[in-house]
C-alpha positions in Angstrom: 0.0 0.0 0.0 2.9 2.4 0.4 3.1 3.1 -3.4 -0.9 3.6 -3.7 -0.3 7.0 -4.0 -0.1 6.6 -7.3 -3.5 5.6 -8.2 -4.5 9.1 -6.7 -1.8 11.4 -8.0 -3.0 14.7 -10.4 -1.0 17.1 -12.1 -1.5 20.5 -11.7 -1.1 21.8 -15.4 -0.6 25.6 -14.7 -0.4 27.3 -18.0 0.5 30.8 -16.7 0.4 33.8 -19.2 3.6 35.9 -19.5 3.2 39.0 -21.1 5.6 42.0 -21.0 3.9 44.6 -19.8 3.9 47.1 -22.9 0.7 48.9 -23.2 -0.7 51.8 -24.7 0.5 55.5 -23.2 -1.3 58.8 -23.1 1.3 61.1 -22.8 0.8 64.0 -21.0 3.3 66.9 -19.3 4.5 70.4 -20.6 7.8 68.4 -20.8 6.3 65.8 -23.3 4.8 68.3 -25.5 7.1 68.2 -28.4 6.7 64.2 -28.7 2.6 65.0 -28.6 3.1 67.0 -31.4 5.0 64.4 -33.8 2.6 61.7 -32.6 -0.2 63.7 -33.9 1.0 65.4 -36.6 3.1 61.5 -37.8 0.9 58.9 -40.2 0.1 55.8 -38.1 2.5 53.3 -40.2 0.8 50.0 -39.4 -2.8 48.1 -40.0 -3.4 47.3 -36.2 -4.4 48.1 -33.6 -7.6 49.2 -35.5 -8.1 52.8 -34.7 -4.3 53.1 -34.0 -4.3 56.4 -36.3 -6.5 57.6 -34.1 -5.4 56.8 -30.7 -2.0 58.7 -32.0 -3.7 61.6 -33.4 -5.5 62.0 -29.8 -1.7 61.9 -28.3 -0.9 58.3 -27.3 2.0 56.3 -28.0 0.9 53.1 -29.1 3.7 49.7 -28.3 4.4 47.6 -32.0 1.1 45.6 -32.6 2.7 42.2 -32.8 4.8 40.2 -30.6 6.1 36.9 -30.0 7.7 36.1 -26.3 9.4 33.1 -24.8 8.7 32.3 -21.3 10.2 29.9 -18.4 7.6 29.2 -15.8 8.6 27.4 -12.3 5.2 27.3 -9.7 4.9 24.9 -6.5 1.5 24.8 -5.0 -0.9 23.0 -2.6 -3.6 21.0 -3.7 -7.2 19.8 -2.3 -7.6 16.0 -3.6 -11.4 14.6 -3.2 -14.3 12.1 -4.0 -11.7 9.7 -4.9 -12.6 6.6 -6.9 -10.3 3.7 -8.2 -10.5 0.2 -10.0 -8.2 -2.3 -11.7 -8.5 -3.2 -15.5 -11.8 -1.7 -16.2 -14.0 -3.2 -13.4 -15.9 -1.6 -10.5 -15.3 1.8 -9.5 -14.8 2.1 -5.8 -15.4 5.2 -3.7 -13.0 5.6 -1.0 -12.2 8.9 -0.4 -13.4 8.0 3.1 -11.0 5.9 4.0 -8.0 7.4 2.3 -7.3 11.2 3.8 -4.7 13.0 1.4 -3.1 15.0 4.3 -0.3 17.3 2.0 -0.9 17.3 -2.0 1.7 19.4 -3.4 2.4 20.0 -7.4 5.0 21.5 -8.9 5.8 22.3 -12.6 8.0 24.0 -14.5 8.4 25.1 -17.9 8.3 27.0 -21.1 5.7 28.5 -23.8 5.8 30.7 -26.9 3.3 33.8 -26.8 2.5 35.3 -29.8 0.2 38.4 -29.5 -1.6 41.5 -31.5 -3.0 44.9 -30.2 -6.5 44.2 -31.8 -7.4 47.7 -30.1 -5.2 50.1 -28.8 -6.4 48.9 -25.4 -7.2 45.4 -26.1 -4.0 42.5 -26.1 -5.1 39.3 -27.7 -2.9 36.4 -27.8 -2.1 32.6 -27.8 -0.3 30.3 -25.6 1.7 27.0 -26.5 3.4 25.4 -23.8 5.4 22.7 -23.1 5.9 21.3 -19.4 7.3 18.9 -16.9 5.0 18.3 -14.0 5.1 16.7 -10.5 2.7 16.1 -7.6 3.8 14.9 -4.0 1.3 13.3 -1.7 1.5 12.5 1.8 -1.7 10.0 3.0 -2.8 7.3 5.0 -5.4 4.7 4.7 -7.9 5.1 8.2 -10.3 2.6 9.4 -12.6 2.7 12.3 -13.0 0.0 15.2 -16.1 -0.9 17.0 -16.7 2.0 19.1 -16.2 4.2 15.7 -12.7 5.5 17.1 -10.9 5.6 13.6 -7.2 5.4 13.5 -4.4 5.2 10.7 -3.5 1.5 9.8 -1.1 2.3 7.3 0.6 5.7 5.6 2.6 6.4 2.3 4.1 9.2 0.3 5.0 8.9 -3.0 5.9 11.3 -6.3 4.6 11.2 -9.6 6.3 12.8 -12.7 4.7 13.7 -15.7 5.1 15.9 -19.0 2.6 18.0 -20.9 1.7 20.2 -23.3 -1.0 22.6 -23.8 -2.3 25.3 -26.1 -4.5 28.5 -25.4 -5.7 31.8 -25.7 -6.1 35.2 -23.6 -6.9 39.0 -23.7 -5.9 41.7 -21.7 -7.9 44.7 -21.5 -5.1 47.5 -20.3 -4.7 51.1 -20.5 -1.8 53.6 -19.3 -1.4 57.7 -18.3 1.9 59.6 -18.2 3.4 55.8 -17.4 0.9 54.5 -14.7 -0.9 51.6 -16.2 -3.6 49.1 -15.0 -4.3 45.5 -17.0 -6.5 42.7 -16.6 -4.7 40.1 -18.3 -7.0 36.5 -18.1 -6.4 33.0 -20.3 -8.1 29.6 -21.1 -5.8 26.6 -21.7 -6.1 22.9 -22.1 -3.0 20.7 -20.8 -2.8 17.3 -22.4 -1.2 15.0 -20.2 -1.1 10.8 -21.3 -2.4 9.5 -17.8 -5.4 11.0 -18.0 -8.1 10.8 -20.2 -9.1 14.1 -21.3 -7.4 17.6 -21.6 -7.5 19.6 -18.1 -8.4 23.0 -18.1 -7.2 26.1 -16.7 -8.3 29.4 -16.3 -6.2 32.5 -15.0 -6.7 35.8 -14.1 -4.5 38.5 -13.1 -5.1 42.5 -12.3 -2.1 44.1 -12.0 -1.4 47.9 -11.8 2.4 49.6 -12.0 4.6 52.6 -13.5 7.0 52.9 -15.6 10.0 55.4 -15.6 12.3 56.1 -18.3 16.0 55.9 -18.2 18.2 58.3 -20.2 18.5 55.7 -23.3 16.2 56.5 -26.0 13.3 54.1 -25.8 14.5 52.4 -22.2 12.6 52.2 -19.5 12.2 49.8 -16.1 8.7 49.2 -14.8 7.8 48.1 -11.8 4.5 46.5 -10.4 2.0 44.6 -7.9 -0.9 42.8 -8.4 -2.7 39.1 -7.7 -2.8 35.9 -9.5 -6.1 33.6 -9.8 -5.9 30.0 -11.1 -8.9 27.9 -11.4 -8.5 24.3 -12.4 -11.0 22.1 -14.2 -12.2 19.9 -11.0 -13.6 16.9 -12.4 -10.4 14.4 -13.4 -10.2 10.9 -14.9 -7.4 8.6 -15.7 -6.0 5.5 -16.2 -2.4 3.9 -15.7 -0.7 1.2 -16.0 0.1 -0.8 -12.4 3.3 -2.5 -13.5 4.6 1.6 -14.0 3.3 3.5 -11.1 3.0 0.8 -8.1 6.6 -0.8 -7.6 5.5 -4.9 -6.9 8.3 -6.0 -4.3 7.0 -6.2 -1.0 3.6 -4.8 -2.1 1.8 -8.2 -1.9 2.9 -8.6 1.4 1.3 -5.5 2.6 -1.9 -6.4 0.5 -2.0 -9.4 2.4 -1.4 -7.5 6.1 -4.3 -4.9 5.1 -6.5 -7.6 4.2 -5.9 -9.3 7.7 -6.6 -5.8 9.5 -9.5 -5.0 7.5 -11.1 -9.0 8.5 -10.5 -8.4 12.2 -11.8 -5.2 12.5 -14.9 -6.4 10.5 -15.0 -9.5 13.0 -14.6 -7.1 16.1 -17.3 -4.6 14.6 -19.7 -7.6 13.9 -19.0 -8.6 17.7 -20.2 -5.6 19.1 -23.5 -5.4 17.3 -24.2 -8.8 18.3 -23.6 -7.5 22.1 -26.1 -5.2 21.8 -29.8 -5.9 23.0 -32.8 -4.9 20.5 -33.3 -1.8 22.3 -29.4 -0.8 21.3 -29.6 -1.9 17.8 -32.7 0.8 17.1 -30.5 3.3 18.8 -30.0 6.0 15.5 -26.2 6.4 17.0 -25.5 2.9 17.1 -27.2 2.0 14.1 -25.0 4.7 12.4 -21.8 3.6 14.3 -22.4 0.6 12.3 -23.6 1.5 9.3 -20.5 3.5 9.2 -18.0 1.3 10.1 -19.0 -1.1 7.5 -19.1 1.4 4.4 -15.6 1.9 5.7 -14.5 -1.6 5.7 -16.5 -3.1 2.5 -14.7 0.0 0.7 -11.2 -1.0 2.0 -11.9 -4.8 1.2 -12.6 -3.6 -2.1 -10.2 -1.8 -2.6 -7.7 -5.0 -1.4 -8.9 -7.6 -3.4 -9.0 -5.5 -6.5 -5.7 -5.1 -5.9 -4.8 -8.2 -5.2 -6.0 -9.2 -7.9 -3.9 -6.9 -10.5 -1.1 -8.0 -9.0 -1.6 -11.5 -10.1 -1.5 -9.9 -13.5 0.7 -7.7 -13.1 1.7 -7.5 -16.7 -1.8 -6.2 -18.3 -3.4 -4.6 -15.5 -4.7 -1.6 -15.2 -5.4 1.2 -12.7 -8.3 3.8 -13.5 -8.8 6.9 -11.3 -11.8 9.3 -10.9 -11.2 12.4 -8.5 -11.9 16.2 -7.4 -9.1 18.7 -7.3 -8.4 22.2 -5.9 -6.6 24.8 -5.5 -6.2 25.3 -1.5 -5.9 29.3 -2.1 -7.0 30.5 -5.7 -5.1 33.6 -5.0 -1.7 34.9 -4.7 -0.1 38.2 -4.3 2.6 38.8 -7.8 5.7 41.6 -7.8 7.2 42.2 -11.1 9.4 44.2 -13.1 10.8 44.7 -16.9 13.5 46.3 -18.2 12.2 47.5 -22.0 15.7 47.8 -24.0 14.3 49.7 -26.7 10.5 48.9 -28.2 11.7 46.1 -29.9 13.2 43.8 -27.4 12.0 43.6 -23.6 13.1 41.2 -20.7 10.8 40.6 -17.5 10.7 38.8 -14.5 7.9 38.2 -11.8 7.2 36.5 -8.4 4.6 35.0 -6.6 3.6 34.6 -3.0 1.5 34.6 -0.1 -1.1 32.2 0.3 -0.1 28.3 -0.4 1.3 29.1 -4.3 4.8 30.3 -5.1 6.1 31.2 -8.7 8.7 32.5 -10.7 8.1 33.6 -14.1 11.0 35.2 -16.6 10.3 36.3 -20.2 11.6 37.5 -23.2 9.7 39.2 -26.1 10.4 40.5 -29.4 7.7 43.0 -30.9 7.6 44.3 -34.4 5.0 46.1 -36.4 2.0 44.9 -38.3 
């Protein structure tokens, strides 16, 4: 049972959008009032944004329309596993996500994706995601059953890894606008992770205000920008999956342990079974005892099913099969993000941002190449 983990491993498949924060300016200032002047009275060069001869004719400095970044993504974070259901080679399903408790999920992932983007408005980004990354999720559980008074305790616990690697395309917008170099955007994305344990594409959706300023340096064209904001992931909840056993549960020693559980989960039945048949009538039609029982049987019919399934792969432990249905969450859907960028000139720009607070961590790093269109 130590490796059982396995069977209810999921990979958290964050697809976070990294886009350098370039957005369009209205310039303002006696200072600035020469560079007004030659935005207004200069002929918008390029077919997008759409308006973009107007937005410079009203005064704002409009960043390239197109862009294409690379980014490198590393994120750790906690997860909520639940209604966990397993079964071997296609057969039964068994509910037993009440006597397995999942007491630390943790997933981590890490890497890259190319981001191509337009202005389609002067204050509208839209863009797509392609990414490419290498997945883990750590559990620490234990398998619980209850004893004839319904006092439940920990007969066996395990901790295990799973590694996986993904891909996933996607989409976003960001809705952002800027004055005299204090900006606000809205940036949000949709992406579906492929992954080969599990049976369908997962789902992500993120969302991230973030507000800041920007402040030029003597260079022509350069500038740093700093700023704050939040992070919200939301993950598709409903996940399904299957795996080979031979691959995820390592078979030396496990049949041993099979057989232990198997002997636990009898005299616990037997010991159950005893104490109802102390009781008188009168006790039996007692709602708390009748529960007591009730309970304590769902408990141990689920872990005998989930024993003898198996034991029962690992008789065949060439061909069989492990199938997984479960719930997953993020424990916090929200984080707190810093950033900053150094723009080099309106071509070229590098970034780099960080994540905390709550049970998440990140660390994104970019760079992005824009051009005209």
């Amino acid at each position: 049972m130590r490796n059982f983990v396995f069977l209810i491993v999921l990979i958290i498949l964050t697809s976070v959008n990294v886009s350098a924060q370039v957005y369009t300016n209205k310039v303002v200032g006696e200072k600035n009032a020469e560079y007004v002047d030659s935005l207004k009275s200069t002929e918008y060069p390029y077919s997008l944004p759409i308006w973009g001869d107007k937005a410079t004719a009203a005064g704002y400095d409009l960043p390239y329309s197109a862009g294409l970044g690379i980014n490198y993504l590393w994120q750790e974070s906690a997860l909520v596993i639940e209604d966990l259901l397993v079964g071997f080679n296609y057969g039964p399903m068994y509910d037993i996500s009440e006597i397995v408790r999942i007491e630390d999920a943790t997933a981590r992932a890490s890497g890259v994706s190319i981001r191509p983007d337009v202005w389609l408005l002067p204050f509208l980004n839209v863009y797509g995601l392609f990414t490419k990354a290498r997945t883990s999720t750590e559990i620490t559980a234990g398998l619980w059953l209850p004893d004839a008074d319904n006092v439940w305790s920990e007969v066996t616990a395990f901790k295990s890894k799973a590694e996986f690697e993904a891909t996933g395309v996607g989409f976003g917008l960001t809705p952002t606008m800027g004055v005299a170099g204090g900006w606000i955007a809205l940036d949000m994305n949709v992406t579906w992770q492929s992954v080969s344990a599990l049976d369908k594409p997962v789902m992500t959706f993120v969302f991230g205000p973030r507000m800041g300023k920007s402040f030029k340096l003597k260079k022509p064209e350069s500038n740093v920008t700093l700023w704050v904001g939040g992070f919200r992931l939301h993950l598709q909840s409903e996940t399904n999956g299957s795996l080979p056993l031979n691959e995820v549960i390592p078979t030396d020693g496990l049949q041993a342990k099979v057989d232990e559980g198997m002997e636990n989960v009898a005299d616990k039945q037997i010991a159950v079974d005893e104490w109802w048949a102390g009781l008188s009538p009168i006790e039996q039609a007692n709602p708390v005892n009748q529960a007591k029982y009730e309970t304590a049987n769902r408990a141990l019919d689920a872990a005998g099913n989930l024993l003898v399934g198996l034991d029962g792969a690992l008789n065949d432990d060439q061909t069989a099969t492990v199938q997984y249905s479960l719930n997953k969450r993020p424990k916090d859907m929200w984080n707190f993000v810093v950033g900053s960028q150094y723009q080099i000139n309106k071509h070229f720009m590098l970034r780099a941002e960080a994540g905390f607070l709550g049970s998440r961590t990140q660390f994104i790093g970019m760079l992005q190449y824009r051009f005209g269109l």
